[in-house]
C-alpha positions in Angstrom: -10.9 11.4 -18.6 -9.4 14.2 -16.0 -5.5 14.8 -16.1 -6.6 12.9 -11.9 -7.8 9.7 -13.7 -5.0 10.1 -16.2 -2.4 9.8 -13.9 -3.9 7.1 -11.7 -4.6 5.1 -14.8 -0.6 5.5 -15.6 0.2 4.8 -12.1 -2.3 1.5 -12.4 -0.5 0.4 -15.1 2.9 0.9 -14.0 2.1 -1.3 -10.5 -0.3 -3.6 -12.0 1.8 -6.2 -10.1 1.6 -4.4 -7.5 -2.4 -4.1 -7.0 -3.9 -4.3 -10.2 -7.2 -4.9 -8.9 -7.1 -1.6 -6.3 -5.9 0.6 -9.0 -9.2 -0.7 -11.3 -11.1 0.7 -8.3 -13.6 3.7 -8.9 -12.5 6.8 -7.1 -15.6 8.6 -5.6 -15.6 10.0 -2.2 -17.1 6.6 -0.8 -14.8 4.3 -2.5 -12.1 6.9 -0.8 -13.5 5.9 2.2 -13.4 3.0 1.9 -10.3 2.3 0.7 -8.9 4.1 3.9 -11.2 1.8 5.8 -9.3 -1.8 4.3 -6.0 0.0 4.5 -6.7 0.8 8.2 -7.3 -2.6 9.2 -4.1 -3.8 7.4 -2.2 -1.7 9.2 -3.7 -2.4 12.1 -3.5 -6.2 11.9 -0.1 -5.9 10.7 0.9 -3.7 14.2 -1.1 -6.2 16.0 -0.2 -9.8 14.7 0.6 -11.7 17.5 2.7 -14.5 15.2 5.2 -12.0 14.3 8.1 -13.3 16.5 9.6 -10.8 18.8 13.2 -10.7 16.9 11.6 -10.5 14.0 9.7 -7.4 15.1 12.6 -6.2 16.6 14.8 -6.0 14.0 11.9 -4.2 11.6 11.9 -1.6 14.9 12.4 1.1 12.3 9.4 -0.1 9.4 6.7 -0.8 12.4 7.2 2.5 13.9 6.7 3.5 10.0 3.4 1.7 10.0 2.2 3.3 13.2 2.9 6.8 11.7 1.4 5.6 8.8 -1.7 4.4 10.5 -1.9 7.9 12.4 -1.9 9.8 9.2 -5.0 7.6 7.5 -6.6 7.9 10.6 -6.8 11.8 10.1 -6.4 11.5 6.4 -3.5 13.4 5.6 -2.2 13.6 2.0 1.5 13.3 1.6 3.4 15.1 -1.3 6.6 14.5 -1.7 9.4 16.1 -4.4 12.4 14.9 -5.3 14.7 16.1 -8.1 18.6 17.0 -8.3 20.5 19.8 -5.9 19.4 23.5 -6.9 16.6 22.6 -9.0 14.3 24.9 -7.2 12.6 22.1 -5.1 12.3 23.9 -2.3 11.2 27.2 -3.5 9.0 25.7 -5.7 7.1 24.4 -2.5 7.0 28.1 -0.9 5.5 29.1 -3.9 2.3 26.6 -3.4 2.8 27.1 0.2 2.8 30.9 -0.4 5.5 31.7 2.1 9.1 30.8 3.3 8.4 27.3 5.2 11.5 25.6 3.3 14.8 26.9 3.8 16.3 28.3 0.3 19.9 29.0 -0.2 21.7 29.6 -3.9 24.2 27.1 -2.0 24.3 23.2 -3.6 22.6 20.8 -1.1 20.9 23.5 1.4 18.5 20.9 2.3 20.2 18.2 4.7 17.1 16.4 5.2 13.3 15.9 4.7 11.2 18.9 5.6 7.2 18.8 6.0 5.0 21.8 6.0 1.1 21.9 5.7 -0.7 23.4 2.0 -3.2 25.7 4.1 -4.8 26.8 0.9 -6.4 23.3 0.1 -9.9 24.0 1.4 -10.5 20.6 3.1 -6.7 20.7 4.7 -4.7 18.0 5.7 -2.0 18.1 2.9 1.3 17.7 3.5 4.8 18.5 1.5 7.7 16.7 2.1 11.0 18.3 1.0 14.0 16.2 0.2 17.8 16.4 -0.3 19.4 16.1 -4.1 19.1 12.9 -5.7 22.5 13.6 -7.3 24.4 14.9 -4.1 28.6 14.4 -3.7 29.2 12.3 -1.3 25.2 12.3 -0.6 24.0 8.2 -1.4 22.6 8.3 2.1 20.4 11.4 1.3 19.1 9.8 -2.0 18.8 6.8 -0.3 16.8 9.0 2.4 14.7 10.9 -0.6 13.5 7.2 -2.2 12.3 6.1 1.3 10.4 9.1 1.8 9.1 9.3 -1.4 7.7 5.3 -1.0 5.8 6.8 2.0 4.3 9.5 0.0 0.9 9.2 -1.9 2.3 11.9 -4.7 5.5 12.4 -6.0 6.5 16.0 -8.0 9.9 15.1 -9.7 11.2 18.3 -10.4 14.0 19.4 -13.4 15.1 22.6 -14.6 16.3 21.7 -17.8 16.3 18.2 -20.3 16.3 15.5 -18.2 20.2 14.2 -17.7 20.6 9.8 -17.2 20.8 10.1 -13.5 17.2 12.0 -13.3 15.8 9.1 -15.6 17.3 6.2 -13.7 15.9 8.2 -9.9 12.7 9.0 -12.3 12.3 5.0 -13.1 12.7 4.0 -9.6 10.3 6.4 -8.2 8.0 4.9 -10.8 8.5 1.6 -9.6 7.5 2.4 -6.1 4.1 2.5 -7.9 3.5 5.9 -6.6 1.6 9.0 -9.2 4.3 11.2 -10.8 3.9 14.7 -11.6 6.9 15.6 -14.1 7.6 19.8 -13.1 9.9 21.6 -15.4 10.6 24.5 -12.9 12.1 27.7 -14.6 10.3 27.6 -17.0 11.2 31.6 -17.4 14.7 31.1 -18.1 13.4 29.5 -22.1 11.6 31.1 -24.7 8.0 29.9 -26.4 10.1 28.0 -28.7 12.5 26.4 -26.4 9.4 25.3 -23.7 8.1 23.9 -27.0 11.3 22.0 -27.9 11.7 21.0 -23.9 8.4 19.4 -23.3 8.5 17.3 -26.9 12.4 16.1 -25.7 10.8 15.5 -21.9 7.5 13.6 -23.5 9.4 10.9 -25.9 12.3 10.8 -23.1 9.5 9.9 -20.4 7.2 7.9 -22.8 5.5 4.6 -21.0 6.7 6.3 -17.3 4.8 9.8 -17.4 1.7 10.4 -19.6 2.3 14.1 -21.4 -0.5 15.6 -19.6 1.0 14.7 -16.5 4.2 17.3 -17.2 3.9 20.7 -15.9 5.6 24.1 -16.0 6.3 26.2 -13.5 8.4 29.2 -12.1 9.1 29.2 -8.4 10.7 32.2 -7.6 10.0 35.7 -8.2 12.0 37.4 -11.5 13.2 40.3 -12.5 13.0 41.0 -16.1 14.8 44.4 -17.5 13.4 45.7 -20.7 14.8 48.5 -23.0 12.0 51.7 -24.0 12.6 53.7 -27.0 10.3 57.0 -27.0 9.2 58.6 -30.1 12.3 60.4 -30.0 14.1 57.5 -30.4 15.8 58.0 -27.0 16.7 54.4 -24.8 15.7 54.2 -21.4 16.6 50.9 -19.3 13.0 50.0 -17.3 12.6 46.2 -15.6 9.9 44.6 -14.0 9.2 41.6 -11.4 7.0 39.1 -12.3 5.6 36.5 -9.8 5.9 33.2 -9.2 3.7 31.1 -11.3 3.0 28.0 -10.5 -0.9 27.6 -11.5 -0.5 24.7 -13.6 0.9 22.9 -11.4 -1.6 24.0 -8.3 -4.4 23.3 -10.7 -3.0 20.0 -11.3 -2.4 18.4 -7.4 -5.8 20.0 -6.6 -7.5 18.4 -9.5 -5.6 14.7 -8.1 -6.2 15.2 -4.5 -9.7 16.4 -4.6 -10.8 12.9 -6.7 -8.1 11.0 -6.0 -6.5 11.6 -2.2 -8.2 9.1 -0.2 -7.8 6.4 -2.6 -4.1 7.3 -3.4 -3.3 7.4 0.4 -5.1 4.0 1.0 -3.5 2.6 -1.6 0.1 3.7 -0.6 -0.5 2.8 3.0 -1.8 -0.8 1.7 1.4 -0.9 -0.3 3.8 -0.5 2.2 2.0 -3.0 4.6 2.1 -5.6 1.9 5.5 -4.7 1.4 6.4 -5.0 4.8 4.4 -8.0 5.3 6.8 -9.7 2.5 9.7 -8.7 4.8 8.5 -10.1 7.8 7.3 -12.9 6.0 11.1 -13.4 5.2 12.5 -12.3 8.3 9.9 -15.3 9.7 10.9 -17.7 7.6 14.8 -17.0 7.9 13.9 -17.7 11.7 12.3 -21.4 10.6 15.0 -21.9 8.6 17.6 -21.6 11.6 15.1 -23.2 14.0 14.4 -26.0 11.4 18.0 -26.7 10.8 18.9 -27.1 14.6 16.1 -29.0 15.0 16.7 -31.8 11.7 20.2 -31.6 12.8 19.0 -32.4 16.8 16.5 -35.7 15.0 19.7 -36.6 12.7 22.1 -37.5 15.8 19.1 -38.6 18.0 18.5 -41.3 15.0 21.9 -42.2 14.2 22.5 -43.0 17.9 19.1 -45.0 18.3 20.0 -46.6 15.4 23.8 -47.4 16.0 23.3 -48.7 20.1 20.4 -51.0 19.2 21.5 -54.6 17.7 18.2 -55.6 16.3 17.6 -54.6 12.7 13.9 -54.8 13.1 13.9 -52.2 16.1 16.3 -50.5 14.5 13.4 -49.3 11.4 10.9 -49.0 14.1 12.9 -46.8 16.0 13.8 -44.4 12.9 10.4 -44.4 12.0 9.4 -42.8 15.2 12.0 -40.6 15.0 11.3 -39.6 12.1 7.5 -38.9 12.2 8.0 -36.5 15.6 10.7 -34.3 13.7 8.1 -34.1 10.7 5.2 -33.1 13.5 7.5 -30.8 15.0 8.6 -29.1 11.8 4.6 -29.0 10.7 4.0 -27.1 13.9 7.3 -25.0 13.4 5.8 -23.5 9.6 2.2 -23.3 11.3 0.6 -26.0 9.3 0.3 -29.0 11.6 0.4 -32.6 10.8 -0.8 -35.7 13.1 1.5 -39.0 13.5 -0.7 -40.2 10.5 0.0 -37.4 7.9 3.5 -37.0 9.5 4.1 -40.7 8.3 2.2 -40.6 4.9 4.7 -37.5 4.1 7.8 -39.6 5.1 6.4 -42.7 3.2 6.2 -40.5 -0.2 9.6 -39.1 0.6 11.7 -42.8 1.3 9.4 -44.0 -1.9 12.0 -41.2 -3.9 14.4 -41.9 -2.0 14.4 -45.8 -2.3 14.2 -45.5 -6.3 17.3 -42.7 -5.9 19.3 -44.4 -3.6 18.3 -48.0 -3.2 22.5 -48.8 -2.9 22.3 -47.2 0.5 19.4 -49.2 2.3 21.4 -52.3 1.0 24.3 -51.4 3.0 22.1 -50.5 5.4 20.6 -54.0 6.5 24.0 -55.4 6.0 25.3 -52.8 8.7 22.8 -54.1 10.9 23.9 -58.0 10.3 27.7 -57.1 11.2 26.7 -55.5 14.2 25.2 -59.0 15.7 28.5 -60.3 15.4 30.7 -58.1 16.5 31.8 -57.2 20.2 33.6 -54.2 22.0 34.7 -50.7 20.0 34.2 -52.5 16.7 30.7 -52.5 17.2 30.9 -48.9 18.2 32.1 -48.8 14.8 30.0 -51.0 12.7 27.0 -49.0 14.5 28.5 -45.6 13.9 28.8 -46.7 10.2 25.3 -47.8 10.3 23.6 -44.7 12.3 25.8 -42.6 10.0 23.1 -44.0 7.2 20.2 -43.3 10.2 21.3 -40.3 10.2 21.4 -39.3 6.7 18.6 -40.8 5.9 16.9 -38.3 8.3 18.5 -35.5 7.0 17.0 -36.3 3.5 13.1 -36.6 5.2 13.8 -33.1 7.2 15.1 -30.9 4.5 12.2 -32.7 1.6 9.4 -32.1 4.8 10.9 -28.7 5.0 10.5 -27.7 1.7 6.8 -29.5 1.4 5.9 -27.6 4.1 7.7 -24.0 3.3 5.6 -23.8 0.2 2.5 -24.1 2.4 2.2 -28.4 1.9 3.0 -28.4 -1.8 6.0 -29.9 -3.7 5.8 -27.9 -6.4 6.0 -28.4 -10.4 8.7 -31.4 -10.0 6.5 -32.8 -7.3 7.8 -35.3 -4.8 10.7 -36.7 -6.8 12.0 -33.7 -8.3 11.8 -32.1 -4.7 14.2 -35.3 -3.2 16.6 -35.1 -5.9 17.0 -31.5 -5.5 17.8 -32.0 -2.2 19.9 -35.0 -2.8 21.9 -33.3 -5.9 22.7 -30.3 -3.1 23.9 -32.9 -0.2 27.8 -33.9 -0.3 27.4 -37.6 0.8 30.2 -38.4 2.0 31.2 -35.5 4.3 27.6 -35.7 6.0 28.7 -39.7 6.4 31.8 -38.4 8.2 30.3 -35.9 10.0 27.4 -38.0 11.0 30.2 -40.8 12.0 32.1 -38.1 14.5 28.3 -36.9 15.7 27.3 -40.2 16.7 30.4 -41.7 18.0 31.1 -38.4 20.2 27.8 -39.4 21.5 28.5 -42.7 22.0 31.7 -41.8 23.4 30.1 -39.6 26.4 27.5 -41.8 27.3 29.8 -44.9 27.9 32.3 -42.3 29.9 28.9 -41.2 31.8 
């Protein structure tokens, strides 16, 4: 297996929940393709989904405009690398050094880099890989700039996590979320000059148990990013000292040999995979954001059906009419929420739905429909506000009633026309557990008579 397949098998196994069944994908040139191919059209029906509401869209401004640069970069299949790692590390040297020149700013200042940086690796043959420079995970005063460096690194398809040393706590915890953004990890010990052959030894066995089940040990490189000067001390055969020094390099061939080994047989793949990531994970979000909207909708709209019943109930003096008029009721606020969720229901289904629902409801709170009929019987034989009264009681249990069918129908039809493991009944007494019943009566009561109230004045 190459140290490529190595770290994509590590990656695969790390976001299995993720995409377990991408990450089992081969990764030849064509599959590359491929991939890129599928991740395109997410993108692009993502960008183009006419459901998406316009608040909604609006107030993911910020991801979609991610998505679009996103969809540019597959679309001339750029390679993002991106490294992360705490302030003075030698992040940004160490990218010069693959660059092979001064396209990231370097200072022996903390935090020199105030935000991400990009700069083309020219010396890939095929082209089109990019670096991303980012600020110090471990900053003062700096959350926004980690915060900044996490986001960045999610949109990469490569991550280097750079250290200088044993890794501290606050590199693991930054190391375990980058890990969690299912994205490859390199692990670069950077200065690696500074130790001797025996200290690099003891490093990388501390670094491979520390990292064990996040990084595999063949993933961890070392490197040297800036040039060095070491002085040495020549004794002649005379036995007289003279003070020489010499400047070694940069060397950072391991880990050269290592990203052009992943992007070679990996890149494509990688980048389709990240961009079909981050379109899945944006698709969850608006998928919330969407259903936040129903909620709000759907609550106005039960709440609109709960007063409209609880009047139609409370002004009409015939029990009879009374059931057929919530019945109606009730089956158009269930067709209008259906339509609401986008999984329409006719008058028929509507009604089946409500009949399974007052079933529950009849066995849960059969004391309630008994003093509803009597309701209806002291209204014939009452006169004048009393019977505004007698009805409000009544159309307060309308009203209810309704509010019971529109938050089960709700749920049934949230979860895509399922009740879930406690099925119908465990569904209504959920909802009937959650509902303080006497403060909807009263609220129901002041709903209905305020209506009542305008349309006598009116």
């Amino acid at each position: 297996m190459t140290r490529a397949q190595k770290i994509l098998s590590s990656w695969s196994f790390n976001s299995a929940k993720k995409n377990e069944q991408e990450a089992e994908e081969t990764t030849s040139a064509d599959s590359g393709d491929n991939h890129l191919s599928i991740a395109k059209e997410s993108l692009n029906y993502l960008l183009n989904d006419k459901r998406v509401p316009r608040q909604v869209r609006e107030s993911l401004s910020d991801d979609f405009q991610q998505v679009e640069k996103m969809l540019e970069k597959i679309e001339h299949e750029h390679i993002h690398i991106s490294v992360l790692g705490r302030v003075s590390v030698g992040k940004s040297s160490l990218l010069n050094a693959l660059i092979g020149n001064e396209q990231f700013s370097t200072s022996p200042l903390h935090g020199e880099t105030k935000q991400s940086a990009y700069a083309n690796w020219h010396e890939y043959e095929e082209g089109g890989v990019y670096f991303i420079d980012t600020p110090g995970i471990n900053e003062i005063e700096g959350e926004q700039r980690a915060k900044m460096a996490h986001e960045v690194a999610s949109r990469s398809d490569i991550i280097l996590f750079v250290l200088d040393s044993d890794m501290t706590d606050t590199e693991y915890q930054a190391l375990k979320a980058v890990v969690s953004e299912a994205r490859p990890v390199v692990l670069v010990l950077n200065k690696a000059d500074r130790y001797t052959k025996k200290e690099k030894k003891e490093l990388l066995a501390s670094l491979i148990q520390r990292v064990d089940g996040l990084v595999e040990a063949e993933n961890i490189v070392l490197a040297t990013s800036r040039t060095t000067e070491k002085h040495f001390i020549m004794v002649d055969e005379e036995g007289k000292e003279t003070e020489t020094s010499k400047e070694f390099p940069p060397d950072v061939s391991e880990l050269k040999s290592c990203l052009w080994s992943i992007v070679k047989d990996e890149g494509k793949t990688l980048a389709a995979i990240n961009a079909s990531l981050f379109a899945g994970d944006l698709s969850d979000q608006v998928i919330e954001r969407i259903m936040l909207v129903r909620k709000d909708v759907a609550e106005k709209l039960i709440h609109a059906y709960c007063v409209s019943k609880g009047v139609a109930v409370a002004i009409n003096p015939v029990p009879v009419t009374d059931l057929m008029a919530a019945a109606i009721i009730d089956v158009t606020l269930v067709v209008h929420l259906s339509r609401l969720y986008g999984l329409p229901l006719t008058k028929t289904e509507a009604g089946e739905l409500i009949g399974t629902i007052a079933a529950q409801m009849m066995l849960l709170l059969g004391t309630i429909w008994g003093i509803h009929f009597i309701s209806s019987a002291l209204k014939l034989g009452t006169g004048g506000l009393s019977t505004i009264l007698t009805a409000s009681a009544q159309g307060a249990v309308a009203y209810y009633s309704t509010l019971v069918v529109g938050k089960a129908a709700q749920k049934y039809l949230k979860q895509g026309k399922s009740w879930g493991e406690g099925g119908a009944k465990g569904a209504v007494k959920t909802i009937l557990n959650s509902l303080d019943r006497d403060s909807i009566l009263k609220q129901a009561k002041g709903d209905i008579m305020t209506r009542l109230k305008a349309g006598m004045s009116s």
